[in-house]
MIKE-312429 format. One record per residue (C-alpha): residue number from 0; x, y, z. Coordinates in pm, 1 decimal. Each point is the difference from the previous one (the first is absolute). Layout:
<pts>
num; px; py; pz
NUM; X; Y; Z
...
</pts>
This chain:
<pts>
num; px; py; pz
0; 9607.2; 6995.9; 14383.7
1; -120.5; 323.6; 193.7
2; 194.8; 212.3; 218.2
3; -132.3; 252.4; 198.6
4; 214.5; 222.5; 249.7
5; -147.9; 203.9; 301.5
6; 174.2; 224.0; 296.1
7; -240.2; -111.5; 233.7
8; -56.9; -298.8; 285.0
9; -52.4; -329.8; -61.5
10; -354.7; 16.2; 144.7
11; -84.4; 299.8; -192.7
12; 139.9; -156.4; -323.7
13; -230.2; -256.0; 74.9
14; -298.1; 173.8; 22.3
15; 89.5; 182.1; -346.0
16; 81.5; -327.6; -118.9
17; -419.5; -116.5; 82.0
18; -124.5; 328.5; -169.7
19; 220.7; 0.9; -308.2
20; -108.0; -353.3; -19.6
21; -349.6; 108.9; 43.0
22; 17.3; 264.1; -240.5
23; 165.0; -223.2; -245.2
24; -299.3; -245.8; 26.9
25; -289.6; 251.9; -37.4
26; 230.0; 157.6; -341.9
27; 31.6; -359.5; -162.8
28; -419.5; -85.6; 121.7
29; -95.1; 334.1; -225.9
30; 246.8; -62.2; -284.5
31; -106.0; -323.6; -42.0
32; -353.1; 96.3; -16.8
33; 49.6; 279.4; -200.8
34; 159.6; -241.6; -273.3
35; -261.2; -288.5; 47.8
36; -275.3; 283.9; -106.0
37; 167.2; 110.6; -289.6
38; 84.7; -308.9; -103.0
39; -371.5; -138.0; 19.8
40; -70.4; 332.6; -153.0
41; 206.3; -90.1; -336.2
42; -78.4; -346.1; -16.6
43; -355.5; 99.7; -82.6
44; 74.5; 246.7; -256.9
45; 227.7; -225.6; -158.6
46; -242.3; -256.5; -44.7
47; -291.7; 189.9; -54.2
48; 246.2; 181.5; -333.0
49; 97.5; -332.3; -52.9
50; -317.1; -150.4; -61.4
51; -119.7; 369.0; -166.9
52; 292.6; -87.9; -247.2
53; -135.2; -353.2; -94.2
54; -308.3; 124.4; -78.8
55; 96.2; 298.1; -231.3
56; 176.5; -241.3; -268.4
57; -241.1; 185.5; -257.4
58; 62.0; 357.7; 93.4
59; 318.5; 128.9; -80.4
60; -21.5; 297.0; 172.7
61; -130.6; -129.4; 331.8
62; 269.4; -216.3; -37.1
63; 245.7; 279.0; 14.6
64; -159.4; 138.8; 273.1
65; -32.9; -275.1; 224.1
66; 398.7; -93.1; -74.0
67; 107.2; 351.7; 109.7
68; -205.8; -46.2; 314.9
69; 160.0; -352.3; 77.6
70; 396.2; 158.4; -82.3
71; -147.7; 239.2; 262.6
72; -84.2; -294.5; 299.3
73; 293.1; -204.6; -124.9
74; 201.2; 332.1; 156.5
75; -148.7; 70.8; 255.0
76; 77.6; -410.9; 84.2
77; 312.2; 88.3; -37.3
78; 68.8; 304.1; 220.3
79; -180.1; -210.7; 271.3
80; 252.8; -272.4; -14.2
81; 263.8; 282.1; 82.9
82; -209.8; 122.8; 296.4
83; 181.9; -8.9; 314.9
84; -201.3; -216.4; 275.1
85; 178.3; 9.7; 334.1
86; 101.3; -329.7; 139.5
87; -190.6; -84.7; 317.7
88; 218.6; -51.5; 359.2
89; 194.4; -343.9; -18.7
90; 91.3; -70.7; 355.1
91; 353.1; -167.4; 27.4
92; -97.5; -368.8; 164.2
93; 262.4; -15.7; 312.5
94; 318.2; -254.6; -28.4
95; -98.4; -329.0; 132.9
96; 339.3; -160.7; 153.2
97; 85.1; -246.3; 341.3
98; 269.6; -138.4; 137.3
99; -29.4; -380.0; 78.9
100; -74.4; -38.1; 377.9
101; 222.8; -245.5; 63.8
102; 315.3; 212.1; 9.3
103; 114.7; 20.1; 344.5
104; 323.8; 117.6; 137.5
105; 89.4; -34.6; 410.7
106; 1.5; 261.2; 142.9
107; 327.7; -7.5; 183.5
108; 206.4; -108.0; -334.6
109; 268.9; 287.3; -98.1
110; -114.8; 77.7; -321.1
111; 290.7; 334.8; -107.1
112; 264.5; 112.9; 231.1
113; 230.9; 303.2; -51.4
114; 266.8; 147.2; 299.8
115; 168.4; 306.0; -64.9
116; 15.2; -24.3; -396.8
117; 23.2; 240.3; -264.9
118; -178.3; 99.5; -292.0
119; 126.4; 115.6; -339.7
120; -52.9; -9.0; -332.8
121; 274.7; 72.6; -298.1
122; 247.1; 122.3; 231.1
123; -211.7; 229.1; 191.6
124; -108.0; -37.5; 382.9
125; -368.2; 10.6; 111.2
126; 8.5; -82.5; 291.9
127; 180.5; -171.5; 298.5
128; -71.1; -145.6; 286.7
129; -261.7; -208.8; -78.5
130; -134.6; -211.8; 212.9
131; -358.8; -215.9; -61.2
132; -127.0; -345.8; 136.3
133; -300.1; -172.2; -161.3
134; -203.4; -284.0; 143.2
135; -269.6; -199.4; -132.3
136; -276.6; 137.6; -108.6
137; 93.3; 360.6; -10.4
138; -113.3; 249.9; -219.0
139; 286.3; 252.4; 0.7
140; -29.5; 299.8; -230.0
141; 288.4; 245.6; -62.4
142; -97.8; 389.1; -56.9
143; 221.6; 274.6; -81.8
144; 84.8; 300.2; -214.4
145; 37.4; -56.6; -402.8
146; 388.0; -119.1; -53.4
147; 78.6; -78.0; 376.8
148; 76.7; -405.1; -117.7
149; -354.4; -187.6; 102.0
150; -10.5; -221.7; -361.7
151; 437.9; -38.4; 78.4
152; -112.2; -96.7; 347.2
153; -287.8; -263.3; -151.3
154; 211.4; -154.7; -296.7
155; 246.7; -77.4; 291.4
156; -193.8; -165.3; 183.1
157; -166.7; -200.6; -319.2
158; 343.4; -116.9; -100.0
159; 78.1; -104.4; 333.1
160; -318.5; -208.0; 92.8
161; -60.2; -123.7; -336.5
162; 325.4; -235.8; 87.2
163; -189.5; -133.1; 304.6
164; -116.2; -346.4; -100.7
165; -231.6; 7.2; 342.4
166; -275.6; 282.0; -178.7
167; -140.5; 89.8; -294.6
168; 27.1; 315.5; -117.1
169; -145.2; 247.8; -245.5
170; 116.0; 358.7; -98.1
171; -201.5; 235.5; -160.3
172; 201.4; 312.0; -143.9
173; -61.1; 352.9; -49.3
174; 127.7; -54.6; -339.9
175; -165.9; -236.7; -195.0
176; 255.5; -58.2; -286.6
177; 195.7; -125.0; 251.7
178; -225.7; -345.0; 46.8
179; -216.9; -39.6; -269.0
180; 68.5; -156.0; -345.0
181; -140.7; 253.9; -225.6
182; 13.4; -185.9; -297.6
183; -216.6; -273.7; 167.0
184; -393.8; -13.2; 24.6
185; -128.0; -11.4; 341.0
186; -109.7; -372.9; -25.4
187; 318.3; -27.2; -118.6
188; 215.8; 144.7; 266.3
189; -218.5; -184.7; 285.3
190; 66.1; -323.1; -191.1
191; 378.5; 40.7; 29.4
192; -28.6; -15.1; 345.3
193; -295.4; -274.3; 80.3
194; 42.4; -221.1; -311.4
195; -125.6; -17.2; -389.6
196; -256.7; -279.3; 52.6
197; -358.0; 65.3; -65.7
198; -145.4; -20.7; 368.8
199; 249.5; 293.5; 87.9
200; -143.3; 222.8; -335.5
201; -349.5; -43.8; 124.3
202; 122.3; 103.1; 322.4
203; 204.9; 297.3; -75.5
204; -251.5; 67.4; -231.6
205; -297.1; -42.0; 239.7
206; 192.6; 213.6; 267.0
207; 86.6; 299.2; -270.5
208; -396.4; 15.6; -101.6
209; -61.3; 49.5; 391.8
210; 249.4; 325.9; -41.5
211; -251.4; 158.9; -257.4
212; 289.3; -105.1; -278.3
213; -188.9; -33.3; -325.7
214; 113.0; -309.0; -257.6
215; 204.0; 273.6; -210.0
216; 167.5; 115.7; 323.7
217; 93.0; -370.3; 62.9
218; 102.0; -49.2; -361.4
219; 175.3; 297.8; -78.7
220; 393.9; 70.6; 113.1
221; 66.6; 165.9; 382.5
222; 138.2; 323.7; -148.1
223; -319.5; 79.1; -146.9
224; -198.1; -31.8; 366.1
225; -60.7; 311.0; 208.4
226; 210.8; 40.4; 326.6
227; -330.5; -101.5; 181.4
228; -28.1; -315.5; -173.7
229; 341.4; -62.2; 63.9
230; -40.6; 68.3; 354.9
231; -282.4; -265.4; -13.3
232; 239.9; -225.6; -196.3
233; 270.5; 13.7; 252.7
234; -226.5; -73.9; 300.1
235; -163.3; -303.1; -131.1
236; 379.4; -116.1; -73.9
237; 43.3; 22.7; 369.9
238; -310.6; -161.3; 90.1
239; 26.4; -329.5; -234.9
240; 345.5; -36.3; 122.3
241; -170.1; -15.6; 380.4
242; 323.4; 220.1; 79.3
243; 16.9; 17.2; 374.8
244; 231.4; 312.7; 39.4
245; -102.5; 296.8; -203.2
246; 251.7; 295.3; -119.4
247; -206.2; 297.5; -138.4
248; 99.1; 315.2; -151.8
249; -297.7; 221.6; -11.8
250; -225.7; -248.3; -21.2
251; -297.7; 252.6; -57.7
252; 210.0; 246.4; -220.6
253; -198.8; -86.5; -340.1
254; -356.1; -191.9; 85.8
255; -314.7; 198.7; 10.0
256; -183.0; 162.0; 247.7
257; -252.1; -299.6; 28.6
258; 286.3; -280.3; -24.5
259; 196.8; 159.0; 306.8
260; -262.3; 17.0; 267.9
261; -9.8; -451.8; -77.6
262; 374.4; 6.1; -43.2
263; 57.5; 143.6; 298.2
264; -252.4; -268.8; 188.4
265; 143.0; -271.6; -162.1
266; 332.7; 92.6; 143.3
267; -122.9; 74.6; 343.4
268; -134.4; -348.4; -18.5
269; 282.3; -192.1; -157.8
270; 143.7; -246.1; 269.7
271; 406.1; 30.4; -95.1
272; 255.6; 264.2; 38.6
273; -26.5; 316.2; -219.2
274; 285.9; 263.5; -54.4
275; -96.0; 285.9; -189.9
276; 44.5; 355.1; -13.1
277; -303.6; 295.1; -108.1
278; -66.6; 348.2; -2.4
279; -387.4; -79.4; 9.2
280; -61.7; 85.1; 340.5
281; -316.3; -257.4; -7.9
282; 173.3; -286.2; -85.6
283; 285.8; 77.5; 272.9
284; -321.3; 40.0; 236.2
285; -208.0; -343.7; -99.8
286; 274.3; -200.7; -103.1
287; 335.2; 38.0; 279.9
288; 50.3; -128.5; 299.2
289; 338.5; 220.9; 27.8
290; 117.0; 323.2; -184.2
291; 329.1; 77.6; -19.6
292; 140.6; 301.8; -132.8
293; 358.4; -18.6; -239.3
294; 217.3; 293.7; 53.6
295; 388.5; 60.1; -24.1
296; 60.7; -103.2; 339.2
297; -197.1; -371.5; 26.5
298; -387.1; -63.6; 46.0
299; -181.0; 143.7; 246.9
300; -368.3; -185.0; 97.3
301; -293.5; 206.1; -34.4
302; -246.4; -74.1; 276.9
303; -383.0; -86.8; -58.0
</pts>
């Protein structure tokens, strides 16, 4: 995996993104020229002292010669094995993920409801004076400073809705070793929840391919994925669970630059309740129908 870090805007990184891209193309087009000639180059000497050699059985000092002159090419093959030929551009393909269409929720039906409560975790107050309604098919999102309580304020809510036999609900963490079975494979870990028969493994397995997750990726334990890929995984648990209420913490936090932008569309689009909260100011844009900000004294909502 590559990393690259710049102090500059998103639409400027993009543009350097195109030219290093660019760059990176025309370096691996003359590298790989450059070792196709020599290549060619060395194959013809090393037949042409290879066939020298077969005929100079008879002359012993030829012979030396010509041997000399093939330990030569045989070298030179190998230093060109070592050469370094730059890799050409692999675009990342973009996550391919839907929500089933038929998830509906009215749009009068209370989904959350909090008057006047409080917030703490391990003995320590966040906040107080909270007070938040939620109805059908909102899509709340909760922003605030680092520390002021918005995962507290989600895992709440979670534990209190996933009691409500009237939804279905998903939660996707900030923390992923708080869901995921590491020592499980992917297939795995989707099985656990949608069955072990066959039609379910073609499925899963089907539905994982369509995240860009190679067979070793499927095959291989969760710990070993990248915090993308688990991002990915946790998404399509949502999805083939046709969850109608969605609890997201940072949903965005660890996919790429070209997952987000469909992410964030397929979330816009998705026809139940979602209750996250971001500091990606693009998702808060696309995706919320409300913003509320958490601070020590309740939640205040953000107009559009």
């Amino acid at each position: 995996m590559k990393w690259t870090l710049e102090n500059v805007g998103y639409k400027e990184y993009q543009k350097l993104r195109v030219s290093r891209n660019q760059k990176q193309d025309q370096e691996a087009y003359r590298t790989h020229k450059e070792y196709d000639e020599k290549k060619q180059i060395l194959m013809r000497q090393h037949q042409l002292v290879e066939n020298a050699l077969n005929q100079a059985v008879r002359s012993p000092h030829e012979g030396r010669l010509l041997a000399k002159k093939m330990r030569n090419v045989l070298s030179k093959e190998k230093a060109l094995e070592k050469m370094e030929i730059v890799s050409y551009y692999q675009p990342e393909e973009a996550i391919n993920l839907f929500f089933d269409d038929l998830i509906s929720i009215p749009s009068k039906k209370i989904i959350f409801k909090m008057e006047n409560e409080e917030l703490s975790v391990d003995n320590k107050l966040l906040a107080t004076n909270l007070n938040l309604v939620v109805k059908g098919a909102e899509k709340i999102t909760f922003i605030g400073n680092n520390g002021c309580g918005k995962t507290t304020l989600l895992k709440k809510i979670y534990n209190s809705l996933k009691e409500d036999k009237s939804i279905s609900v998903g939660y996707m963490p900030q923390n992923y070793d708080e869901e995921l079975s590491f020592e499980l494979t992917p297939v795995s870990y989707l099985q656990s929840f949608l069955g072990y028969d066959k039609e379910n493994k073609s499925k899963i397995m089907s539905c994982l391919g369509a995240l860009n997750f190679v067979e070793n990726e499927m095959n291989s334990t969760i710990n070993n994925l990248s915090g993308g890929q688990k991002a990915k995984l946790y998404l399509l648990k949502l999805v083939l669970l046709k969850n109608d209420v969605l609890i997201l913490d940072e949903p965005t936090r660890n996919l790429s630059p070209l997952s987000t932008p469909v992410i964030k569309k397929i979330l816009s689009n998705f026809k139940g309740c979602i209750i996250s909260s971001s500091h990606d100011r693009s998702y808060i844009e696309e995706v919320s129908t409300s913003i509320y900000k958490l601070q020590e004294d309740g939640l205040t909502k953000i107009d559009d």
